[in-house]
N, CA, C and O atoms as CSV, one atom per row, in Angstrom:
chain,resi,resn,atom,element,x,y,z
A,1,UNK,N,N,0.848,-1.178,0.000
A,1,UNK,CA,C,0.000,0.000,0.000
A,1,UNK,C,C,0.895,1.243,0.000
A,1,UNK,O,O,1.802,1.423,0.813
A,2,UNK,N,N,0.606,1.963,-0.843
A,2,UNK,CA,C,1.582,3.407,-0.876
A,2,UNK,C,C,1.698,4.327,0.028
A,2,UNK,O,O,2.611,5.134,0.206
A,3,UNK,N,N,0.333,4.102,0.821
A,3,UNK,CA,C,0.682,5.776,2.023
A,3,UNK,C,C,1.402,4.765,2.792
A,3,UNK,O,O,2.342,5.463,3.173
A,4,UNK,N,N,1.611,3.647,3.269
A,4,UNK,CA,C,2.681,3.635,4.545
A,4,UNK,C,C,4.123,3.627,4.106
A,4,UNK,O,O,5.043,3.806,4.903
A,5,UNK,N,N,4.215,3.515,3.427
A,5,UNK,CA,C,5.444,3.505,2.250
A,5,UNK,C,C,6.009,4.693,2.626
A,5,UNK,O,O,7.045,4.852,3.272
A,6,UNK,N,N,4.760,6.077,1.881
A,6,UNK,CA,C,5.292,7.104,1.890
A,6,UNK,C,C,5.586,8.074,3.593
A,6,UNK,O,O,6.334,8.996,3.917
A,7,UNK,N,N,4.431,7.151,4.396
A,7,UNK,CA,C,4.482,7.793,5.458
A,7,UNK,C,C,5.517,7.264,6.678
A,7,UNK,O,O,5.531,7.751,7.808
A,8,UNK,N,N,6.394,6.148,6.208
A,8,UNK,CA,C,7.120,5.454,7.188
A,8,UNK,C,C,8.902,7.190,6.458
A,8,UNK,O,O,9.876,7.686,7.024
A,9,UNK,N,N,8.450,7.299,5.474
A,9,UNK,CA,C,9.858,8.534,5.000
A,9,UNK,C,C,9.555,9.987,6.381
A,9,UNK,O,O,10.465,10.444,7.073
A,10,UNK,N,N,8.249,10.385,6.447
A,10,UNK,CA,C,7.739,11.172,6.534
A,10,UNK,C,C,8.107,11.662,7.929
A,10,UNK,O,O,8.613,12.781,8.020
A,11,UNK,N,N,7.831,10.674,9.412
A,11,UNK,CA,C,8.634,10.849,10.217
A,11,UNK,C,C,8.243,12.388,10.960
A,11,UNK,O,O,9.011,13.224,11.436
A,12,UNK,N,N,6.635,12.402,10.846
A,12,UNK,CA,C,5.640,13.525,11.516
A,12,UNK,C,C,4.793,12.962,12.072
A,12,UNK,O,O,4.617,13.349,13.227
A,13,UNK,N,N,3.913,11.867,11.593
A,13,UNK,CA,C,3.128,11.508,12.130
A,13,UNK,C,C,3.176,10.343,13.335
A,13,UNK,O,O,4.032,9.461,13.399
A,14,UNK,N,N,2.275,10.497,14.098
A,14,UNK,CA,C,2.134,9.640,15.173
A,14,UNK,C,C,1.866,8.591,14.743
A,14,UNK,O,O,1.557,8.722,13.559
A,15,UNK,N,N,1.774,6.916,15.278
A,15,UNK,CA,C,1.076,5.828,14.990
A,15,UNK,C,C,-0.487,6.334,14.853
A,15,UNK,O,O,-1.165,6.236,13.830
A,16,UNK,N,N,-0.841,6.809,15.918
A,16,UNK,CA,C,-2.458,7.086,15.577
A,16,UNK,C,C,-2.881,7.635,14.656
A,16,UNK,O,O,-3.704,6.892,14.123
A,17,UNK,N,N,-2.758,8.858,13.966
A,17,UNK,CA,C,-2.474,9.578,12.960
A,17,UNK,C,C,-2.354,9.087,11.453
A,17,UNK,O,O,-2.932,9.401,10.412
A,18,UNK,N,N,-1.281,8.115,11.811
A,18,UNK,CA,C,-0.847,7.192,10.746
A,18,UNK,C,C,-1.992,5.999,10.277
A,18,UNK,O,O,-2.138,5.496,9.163
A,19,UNK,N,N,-2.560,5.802,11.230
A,19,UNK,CA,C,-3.985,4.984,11.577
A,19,UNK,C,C,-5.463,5.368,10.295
A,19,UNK,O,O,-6.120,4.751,9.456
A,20,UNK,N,N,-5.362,6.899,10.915
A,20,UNK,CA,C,-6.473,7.875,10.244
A,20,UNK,C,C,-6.191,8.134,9.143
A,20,UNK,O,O,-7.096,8.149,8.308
A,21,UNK,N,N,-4.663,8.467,8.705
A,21,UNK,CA,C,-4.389,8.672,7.500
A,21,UNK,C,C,-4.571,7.288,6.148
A,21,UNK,O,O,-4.952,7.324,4.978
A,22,UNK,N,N,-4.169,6.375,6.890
A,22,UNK,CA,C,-4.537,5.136,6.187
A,22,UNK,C,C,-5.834,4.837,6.077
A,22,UNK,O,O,-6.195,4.106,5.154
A,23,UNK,N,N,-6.710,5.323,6.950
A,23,UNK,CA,C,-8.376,4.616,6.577
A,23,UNK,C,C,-8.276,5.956,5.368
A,23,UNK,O,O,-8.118,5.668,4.182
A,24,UNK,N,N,-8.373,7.249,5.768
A,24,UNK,CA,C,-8.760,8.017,4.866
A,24,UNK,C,C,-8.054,8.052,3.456
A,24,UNK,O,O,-8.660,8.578,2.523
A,25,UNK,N,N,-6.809,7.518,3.262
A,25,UNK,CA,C,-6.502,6.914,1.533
A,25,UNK,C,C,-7.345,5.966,1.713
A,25,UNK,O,O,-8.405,6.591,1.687
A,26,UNK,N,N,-7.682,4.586,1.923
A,26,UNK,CA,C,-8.508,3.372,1.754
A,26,UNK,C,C,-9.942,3.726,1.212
A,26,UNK,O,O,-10.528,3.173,0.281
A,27,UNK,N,N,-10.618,5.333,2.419
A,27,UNK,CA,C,-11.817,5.140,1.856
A,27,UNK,C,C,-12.200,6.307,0.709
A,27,UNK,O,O,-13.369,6.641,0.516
A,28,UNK,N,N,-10.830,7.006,-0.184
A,28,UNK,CA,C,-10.797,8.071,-0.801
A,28,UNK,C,C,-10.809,7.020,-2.036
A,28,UNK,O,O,-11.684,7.056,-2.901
A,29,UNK,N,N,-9.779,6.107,-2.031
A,29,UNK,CA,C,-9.574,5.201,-2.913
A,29,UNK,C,C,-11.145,4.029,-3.564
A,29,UNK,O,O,-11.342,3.510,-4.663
A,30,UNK,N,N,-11.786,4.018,-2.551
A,30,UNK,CA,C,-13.375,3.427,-2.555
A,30,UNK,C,C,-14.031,4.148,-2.813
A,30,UNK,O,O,-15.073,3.598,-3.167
A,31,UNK,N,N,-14.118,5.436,-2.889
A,31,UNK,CA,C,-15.080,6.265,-2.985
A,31,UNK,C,C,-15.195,6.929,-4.345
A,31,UNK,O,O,-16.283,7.378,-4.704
A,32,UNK,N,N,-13.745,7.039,-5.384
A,32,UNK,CA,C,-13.130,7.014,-6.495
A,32,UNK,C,C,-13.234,5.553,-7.428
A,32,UNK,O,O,-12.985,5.637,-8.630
A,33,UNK,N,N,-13.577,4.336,-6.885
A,33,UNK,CA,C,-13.598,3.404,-7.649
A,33,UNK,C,C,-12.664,2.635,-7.362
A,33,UNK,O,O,-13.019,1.461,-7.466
A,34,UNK,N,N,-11.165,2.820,-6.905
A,34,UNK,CA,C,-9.766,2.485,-7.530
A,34,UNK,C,C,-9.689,1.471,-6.438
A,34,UNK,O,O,-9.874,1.744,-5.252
A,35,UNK,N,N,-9.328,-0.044,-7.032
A,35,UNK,CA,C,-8.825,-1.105,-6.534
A,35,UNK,C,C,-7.336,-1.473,-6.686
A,35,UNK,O,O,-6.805,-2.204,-5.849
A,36,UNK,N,N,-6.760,-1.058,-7.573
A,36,UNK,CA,C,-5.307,-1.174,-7.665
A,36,UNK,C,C,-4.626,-0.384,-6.900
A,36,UNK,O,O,-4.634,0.808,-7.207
A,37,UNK,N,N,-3.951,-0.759,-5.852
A,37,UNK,CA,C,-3.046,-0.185,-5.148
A,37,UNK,C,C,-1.679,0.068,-5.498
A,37,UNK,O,O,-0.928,0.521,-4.634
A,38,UNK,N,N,-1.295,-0.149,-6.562
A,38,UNK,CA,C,-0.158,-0.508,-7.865
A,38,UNK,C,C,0.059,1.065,-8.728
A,38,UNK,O,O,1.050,1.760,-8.948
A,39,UNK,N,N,-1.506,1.203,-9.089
A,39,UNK,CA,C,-1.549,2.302,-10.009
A,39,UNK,C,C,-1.457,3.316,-9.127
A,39,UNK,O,O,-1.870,3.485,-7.980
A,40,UNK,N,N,-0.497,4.300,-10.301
A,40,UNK,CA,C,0.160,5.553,-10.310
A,40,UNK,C,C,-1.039,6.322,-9.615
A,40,UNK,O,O,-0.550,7.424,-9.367
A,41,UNK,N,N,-2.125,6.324,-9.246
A,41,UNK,CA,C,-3.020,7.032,-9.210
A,41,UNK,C,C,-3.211,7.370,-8.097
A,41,UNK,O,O,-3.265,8.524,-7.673
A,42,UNK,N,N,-3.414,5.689,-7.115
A,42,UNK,CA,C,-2.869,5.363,-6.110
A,42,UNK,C,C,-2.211,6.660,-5.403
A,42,UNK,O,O,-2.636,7.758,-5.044
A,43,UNK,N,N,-0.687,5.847,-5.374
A,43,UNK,CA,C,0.510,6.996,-4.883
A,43,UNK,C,C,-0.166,8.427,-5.302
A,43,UNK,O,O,-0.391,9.115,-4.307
A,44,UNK,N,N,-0.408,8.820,-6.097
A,44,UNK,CA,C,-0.864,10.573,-6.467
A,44,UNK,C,C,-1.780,10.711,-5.352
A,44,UNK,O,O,-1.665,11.766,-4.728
A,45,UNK,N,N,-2.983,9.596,-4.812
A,45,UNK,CA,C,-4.037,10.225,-3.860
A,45,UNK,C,C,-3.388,9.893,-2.708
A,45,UNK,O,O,-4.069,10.262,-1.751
A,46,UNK,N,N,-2.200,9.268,-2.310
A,46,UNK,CA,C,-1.924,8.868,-0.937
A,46,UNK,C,C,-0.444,9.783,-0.385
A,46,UNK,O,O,0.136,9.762,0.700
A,47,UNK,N,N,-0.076,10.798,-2.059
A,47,UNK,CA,C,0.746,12.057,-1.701
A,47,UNK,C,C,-0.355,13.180,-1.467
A,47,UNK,O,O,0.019,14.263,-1.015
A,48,UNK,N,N,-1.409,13.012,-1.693
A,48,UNK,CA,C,-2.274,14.325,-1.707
A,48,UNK,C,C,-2.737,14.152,-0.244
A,48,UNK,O,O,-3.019,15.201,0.335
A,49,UNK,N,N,-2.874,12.898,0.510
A,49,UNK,CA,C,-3.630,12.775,1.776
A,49,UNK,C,C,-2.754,13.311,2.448
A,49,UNK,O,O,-3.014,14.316,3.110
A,50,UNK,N,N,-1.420,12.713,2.423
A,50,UNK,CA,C,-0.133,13.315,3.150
A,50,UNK,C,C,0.212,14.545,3.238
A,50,UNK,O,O,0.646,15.054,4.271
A,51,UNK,N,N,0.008,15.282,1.888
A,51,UNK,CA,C,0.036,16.841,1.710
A,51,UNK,C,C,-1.080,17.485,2.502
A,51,UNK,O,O,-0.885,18.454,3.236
A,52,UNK,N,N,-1.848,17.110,2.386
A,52,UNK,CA,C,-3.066,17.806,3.108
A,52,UNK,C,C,-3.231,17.993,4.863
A,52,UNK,O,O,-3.645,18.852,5.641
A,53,UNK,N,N,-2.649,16.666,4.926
A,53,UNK,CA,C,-2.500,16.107,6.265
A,53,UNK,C,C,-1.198,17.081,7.085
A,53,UNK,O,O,-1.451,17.819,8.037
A,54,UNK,N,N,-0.099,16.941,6.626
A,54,UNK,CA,C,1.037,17.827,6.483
A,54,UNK,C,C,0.686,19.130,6.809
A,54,UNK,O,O,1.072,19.682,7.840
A,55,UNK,N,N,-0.249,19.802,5.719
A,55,UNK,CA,C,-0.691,21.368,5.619
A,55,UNK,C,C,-1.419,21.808,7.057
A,55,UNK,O,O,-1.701,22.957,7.396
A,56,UNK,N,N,-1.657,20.515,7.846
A,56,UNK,CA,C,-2.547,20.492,8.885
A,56,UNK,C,C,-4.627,20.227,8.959
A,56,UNK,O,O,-5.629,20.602,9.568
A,57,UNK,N,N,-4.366,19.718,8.332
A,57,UNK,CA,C,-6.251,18.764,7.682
A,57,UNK,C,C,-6.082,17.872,8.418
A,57,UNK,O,O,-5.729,16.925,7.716
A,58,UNK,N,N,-6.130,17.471,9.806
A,58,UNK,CA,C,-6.348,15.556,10.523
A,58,UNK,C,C,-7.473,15.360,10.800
A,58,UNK,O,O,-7.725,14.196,11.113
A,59,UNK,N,N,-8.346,16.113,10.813
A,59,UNK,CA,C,-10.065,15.167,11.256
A,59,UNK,C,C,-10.779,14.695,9.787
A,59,UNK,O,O,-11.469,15.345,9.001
A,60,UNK,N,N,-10.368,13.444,9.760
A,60,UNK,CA,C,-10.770,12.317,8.618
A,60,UNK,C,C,-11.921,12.829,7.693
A,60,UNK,O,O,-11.826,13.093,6.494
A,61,UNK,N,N,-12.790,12.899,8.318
A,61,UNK,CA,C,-14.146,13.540,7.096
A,61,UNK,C,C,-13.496,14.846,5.893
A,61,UNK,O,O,-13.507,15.105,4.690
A,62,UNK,N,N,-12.953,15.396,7.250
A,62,UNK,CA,C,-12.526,16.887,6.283
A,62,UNK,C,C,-11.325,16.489,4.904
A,62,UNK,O,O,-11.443,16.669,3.692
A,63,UNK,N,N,-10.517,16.063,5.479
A,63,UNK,CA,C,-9.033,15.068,4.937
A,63,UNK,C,C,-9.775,14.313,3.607
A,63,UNK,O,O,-9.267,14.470,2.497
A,64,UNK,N,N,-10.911,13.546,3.755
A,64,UNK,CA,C,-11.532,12.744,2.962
A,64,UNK,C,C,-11.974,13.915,1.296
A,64,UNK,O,O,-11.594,14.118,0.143
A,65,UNK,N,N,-13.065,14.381,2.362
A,65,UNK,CA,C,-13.043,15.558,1.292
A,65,UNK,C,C,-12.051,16.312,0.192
A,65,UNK,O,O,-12.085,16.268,-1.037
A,66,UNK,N,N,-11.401,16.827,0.846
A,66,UNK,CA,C,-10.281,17.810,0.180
A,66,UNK,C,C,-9.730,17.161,-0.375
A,66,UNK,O,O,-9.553,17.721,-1.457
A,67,UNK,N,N,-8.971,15.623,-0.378
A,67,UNK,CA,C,-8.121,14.906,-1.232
A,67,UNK,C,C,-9.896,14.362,-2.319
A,67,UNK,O,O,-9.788,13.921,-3.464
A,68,UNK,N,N,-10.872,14.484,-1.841
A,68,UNK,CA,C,-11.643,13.483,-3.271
A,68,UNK,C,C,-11.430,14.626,-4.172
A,68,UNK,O,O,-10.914,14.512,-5.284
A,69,UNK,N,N,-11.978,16.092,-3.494
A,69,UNK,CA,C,-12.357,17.464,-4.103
A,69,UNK,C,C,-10.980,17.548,-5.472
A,69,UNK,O,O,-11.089,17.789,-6.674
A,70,UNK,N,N,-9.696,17.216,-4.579
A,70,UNK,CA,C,-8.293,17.650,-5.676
A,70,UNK,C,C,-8.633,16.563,-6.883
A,70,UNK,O,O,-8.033,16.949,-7.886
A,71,UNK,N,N,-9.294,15.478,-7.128
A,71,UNK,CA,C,-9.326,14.576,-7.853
A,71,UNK,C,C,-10.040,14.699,-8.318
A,71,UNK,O,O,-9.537,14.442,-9.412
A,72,UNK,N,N,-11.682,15.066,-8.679
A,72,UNK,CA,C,-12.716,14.781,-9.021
A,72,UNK,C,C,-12.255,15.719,-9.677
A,72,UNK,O,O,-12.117,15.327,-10.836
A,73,UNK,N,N,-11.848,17.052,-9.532
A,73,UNK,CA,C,-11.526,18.220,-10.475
A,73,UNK,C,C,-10.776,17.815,-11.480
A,73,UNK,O,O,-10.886,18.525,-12.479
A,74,UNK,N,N,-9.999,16.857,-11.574
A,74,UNK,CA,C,-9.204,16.387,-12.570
A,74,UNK,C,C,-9.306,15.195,-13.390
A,74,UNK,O,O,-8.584,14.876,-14.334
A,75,UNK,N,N,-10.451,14.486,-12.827
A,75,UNK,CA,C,-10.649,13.322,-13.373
A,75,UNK,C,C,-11.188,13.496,-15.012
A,75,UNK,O,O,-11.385,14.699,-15.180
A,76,UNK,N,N,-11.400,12.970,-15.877
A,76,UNK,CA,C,-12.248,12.646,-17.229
A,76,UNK,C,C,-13.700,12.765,-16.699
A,76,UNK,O,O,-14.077,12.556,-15.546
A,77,UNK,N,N,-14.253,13.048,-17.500
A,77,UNK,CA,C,-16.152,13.247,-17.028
A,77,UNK,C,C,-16.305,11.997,-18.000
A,77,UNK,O,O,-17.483,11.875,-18.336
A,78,UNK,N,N,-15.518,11.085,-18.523
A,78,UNK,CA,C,-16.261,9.602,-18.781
A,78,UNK,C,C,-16.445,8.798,-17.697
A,78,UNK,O,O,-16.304,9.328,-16.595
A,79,UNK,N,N,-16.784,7.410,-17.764
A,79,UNK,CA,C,-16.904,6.233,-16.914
A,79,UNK,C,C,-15.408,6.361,-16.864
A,79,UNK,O,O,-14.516,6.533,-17.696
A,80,UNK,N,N,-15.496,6.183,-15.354
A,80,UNK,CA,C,-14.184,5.496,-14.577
A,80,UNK,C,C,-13.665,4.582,-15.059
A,80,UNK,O,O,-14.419,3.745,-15.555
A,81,UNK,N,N,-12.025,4.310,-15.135
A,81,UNK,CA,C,-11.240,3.276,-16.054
A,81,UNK,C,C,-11.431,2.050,-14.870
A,81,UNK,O,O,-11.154,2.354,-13.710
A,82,UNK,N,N,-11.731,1.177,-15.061
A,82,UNK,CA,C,-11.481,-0.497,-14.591
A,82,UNK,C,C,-10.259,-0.480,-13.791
A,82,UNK,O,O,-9.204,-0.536,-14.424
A,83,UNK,N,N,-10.221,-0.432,-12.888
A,83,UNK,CA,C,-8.813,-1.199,-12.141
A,83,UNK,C,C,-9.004,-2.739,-11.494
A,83,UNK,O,O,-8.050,-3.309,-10.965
């Protein structure tokens, strides 16, 4: 999975923290469609949770939001690609 990856470099967050940050990629990633934890897309939403998180965003709902909000703005307005 990419956010612990990226968040074991990171060396800010608490275990607990680290906890919240992981449900909230898991359920940003569900909420987007995306089952591949592989794809590039992945890592892009689990640097954006971190960034956000970083910027100071930790209460999960809000965190959830703001990383779907950076994505949905950028996504294709077709059907979602298959992962």
């Amino acid at each position: 999975m990419p956010i612990y990856a990226l968040l074991r470099n990171q060396g800010v967050f608490t275990p607990e923290e680290i906890i919240v940050l992981g449900n909230v990629f898991e359920d940003v990633l569900q909420t987007l469609g995306l089952v591949d934890r592989n794809d590039p897309l992945a890592e892009m939403i689990a640097k954006k949770v971190i960034e956000f998180a970083t910027a100071g965003i930790r209460e999960p709902d809000r965190l959830k939001a703001v990383t779907i909000q950076a994505f949905v703005r950028q996504l294709p307005t077709g059907p979602r690609r298959a992962l």
